[in-house]
N, C-alpha and C positions, 0 to 999 in steps of 0.2 A: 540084145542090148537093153539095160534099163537103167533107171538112177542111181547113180552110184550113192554107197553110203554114208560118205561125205555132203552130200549132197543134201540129202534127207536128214542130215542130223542139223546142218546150217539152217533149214527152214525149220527146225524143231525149237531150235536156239534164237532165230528171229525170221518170223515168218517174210516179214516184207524183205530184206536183202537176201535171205535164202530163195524165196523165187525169183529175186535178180537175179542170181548167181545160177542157180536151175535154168533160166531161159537164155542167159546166153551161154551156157554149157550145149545146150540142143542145139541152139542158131549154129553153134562151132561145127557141131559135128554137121549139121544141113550143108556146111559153107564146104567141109572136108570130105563129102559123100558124094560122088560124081550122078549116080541115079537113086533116086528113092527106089527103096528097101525095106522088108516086111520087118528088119530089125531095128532101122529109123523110124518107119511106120507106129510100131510098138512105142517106141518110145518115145514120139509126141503124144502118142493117146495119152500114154502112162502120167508125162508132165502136167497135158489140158486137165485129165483129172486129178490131179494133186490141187492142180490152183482151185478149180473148181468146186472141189472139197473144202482148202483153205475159205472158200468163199463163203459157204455155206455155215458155215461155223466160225464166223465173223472175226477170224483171224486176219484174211489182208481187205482191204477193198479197191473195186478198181471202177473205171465206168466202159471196159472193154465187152462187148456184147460174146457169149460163148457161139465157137462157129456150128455153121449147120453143116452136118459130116452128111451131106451127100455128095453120089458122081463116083468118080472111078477113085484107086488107091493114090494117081497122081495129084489127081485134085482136090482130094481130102489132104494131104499131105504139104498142100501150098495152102489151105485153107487153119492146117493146124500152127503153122509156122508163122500164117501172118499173126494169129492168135496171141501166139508165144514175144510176138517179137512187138506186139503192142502193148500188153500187160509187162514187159521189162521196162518200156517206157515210162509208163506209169509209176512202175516200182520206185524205179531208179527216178523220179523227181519228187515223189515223197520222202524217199529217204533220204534227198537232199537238202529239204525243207528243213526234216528233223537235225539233218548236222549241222545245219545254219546255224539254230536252235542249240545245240550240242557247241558249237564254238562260239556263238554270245555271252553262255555262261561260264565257259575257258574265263574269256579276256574280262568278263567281271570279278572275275577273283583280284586277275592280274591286275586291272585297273582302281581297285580297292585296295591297295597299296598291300596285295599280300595276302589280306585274311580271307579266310575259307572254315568249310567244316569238311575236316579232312577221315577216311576211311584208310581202316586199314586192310594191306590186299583180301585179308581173311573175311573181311566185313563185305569187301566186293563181291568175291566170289561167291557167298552166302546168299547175297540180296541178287545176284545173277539167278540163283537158284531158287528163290523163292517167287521174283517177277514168270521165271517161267513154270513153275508150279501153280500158280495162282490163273497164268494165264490157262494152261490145261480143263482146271477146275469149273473155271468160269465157264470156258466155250462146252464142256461137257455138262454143265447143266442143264436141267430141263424143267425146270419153275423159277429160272428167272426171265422178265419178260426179255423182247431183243435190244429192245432199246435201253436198258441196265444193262444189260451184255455188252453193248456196244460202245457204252462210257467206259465201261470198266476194262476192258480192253483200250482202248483209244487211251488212258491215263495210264495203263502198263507201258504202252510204249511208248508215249513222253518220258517215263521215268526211265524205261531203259535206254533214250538218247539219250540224253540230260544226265546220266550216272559217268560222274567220271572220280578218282580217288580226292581230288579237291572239287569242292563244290560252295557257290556262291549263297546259295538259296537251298532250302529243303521244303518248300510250300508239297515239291509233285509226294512226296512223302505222308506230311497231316493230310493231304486232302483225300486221301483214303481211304480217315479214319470215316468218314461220313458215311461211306460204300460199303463199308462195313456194319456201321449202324442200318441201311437198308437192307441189306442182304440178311440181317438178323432179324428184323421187321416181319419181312417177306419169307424167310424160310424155317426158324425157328432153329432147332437143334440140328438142321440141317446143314445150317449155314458155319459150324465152328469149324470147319478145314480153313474155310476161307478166310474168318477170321480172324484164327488163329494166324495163317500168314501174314496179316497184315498186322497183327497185333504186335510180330517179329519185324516187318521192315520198318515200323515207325518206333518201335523199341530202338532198331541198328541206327534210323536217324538221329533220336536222343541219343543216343551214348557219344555219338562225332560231335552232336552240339554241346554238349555238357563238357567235352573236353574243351572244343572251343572258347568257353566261357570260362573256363577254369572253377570249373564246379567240382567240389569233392567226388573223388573218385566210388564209382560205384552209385553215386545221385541217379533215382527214380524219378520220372516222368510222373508229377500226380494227374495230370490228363489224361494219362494211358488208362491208370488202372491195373491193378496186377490180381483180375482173379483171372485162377484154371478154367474156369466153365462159364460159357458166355450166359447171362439170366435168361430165367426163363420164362416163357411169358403168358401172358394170362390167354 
């Protein structure tokens, strides 16, 4: 028994509801497994260390202390599940928070009698792609400090609640660009992957705003800037 592939691609796609979704997958099988099993066994280690990986690389956070795996296979097995079944808790009301948040700015469109900056599906799917390429990047760096890591993630995942095809506001978009100007600061030529991503989802926000606005089609951003190579610095 191990996590299925489903599973592990949902935490890849959004780490905090993929470990909800992972913890009460395990609770299911605890609930439907009459005696603990060296193949349920398995498969709470395997979950504790997923999170605890995630943890470490400042993808989810929780304030659930990791169990201490002593005593026999029964009682390591009660001790992995309270684990599991307290971190979904967690999970499961931050990411409540965040669709609070995610449905505020629903009904601001709605309540603004209509207008929005609206995306198209092509644009979503993109800017899915690049919040989670950016997220990779960051967590897999190793000269930014944690606490830059920690903003810049915490603001990928406002953006990816708060993304919906109508959108009231694009503030989670430009304030980006600023993390970007650090991460240039601080990393030098290092830093143009990430850049460059961001360079792309606050491009994708201009183009929805500029339609908004009824700006000529194909109008550039002069904020953004359009060189290929980030400068270089002294």
């Amino acid at each position: 028994m191990s996590i299925p592939d489903h599973l592990i691609q949902a935490v890849r796609d959004n780490p905090m509801d993929g470990v909800a979704a992972l913890c009460h997958h395990v609770l299911e099988e605890v609930e439907h497994t009459p005696d603990w099993t060296q193949a349920l066994h398995g498969l709470l280690l395997e979950s504790a260390a997923l999170i605890l990986s995630l943890e470490e690389q400042d993808l989810i956070s929780h304030l659930v202390m990791p169990p201490v795996l002593d005593g026999n296979m029964s009682q390591i097995c009660n001790k992995l599940r309270t684990f599991l079944s307290d971190v979904q808790g967690e999970m499961v009301g931050q990411s409540s928070a965040q669709r609070l948040e995610s449905m505020k700015s629903r009904f601001s469109v709605t309540m603004a009698n209509g207008f929005g900056y609206e995306f198209t599906d092509g644009d979503l799917k993109r800017i899915q792609q690049l919040i989670n390429q950016l997220r990779e990047m960051v967590s897999a760096n190793t000269e930014l400090d944690q606490g830059h890591k920690q903003r810049l993630l915490k603001r990928l995942e406002k953006m990816q609640a708060e993304l919906h095809k109508k959108m009231s506001d694009l503030a989670v978009f430009y304030s980006l660009m600023g993390d970007a100007g650090v991460a240039l600061g601080k990393l030098g030529e290092g830093a143009k992957p990430i850049v460059e991503a961001i360079k792309e989802l606050t491009g994708l926000a201009w183009k929805s705003q500029a339609r908004a606005e009824q700006l000529e089609s194909g109008a550039e951003n002069p904020m953004l800037g359009h060189e290929s190579e980030p400068p270089k610095l002294d």
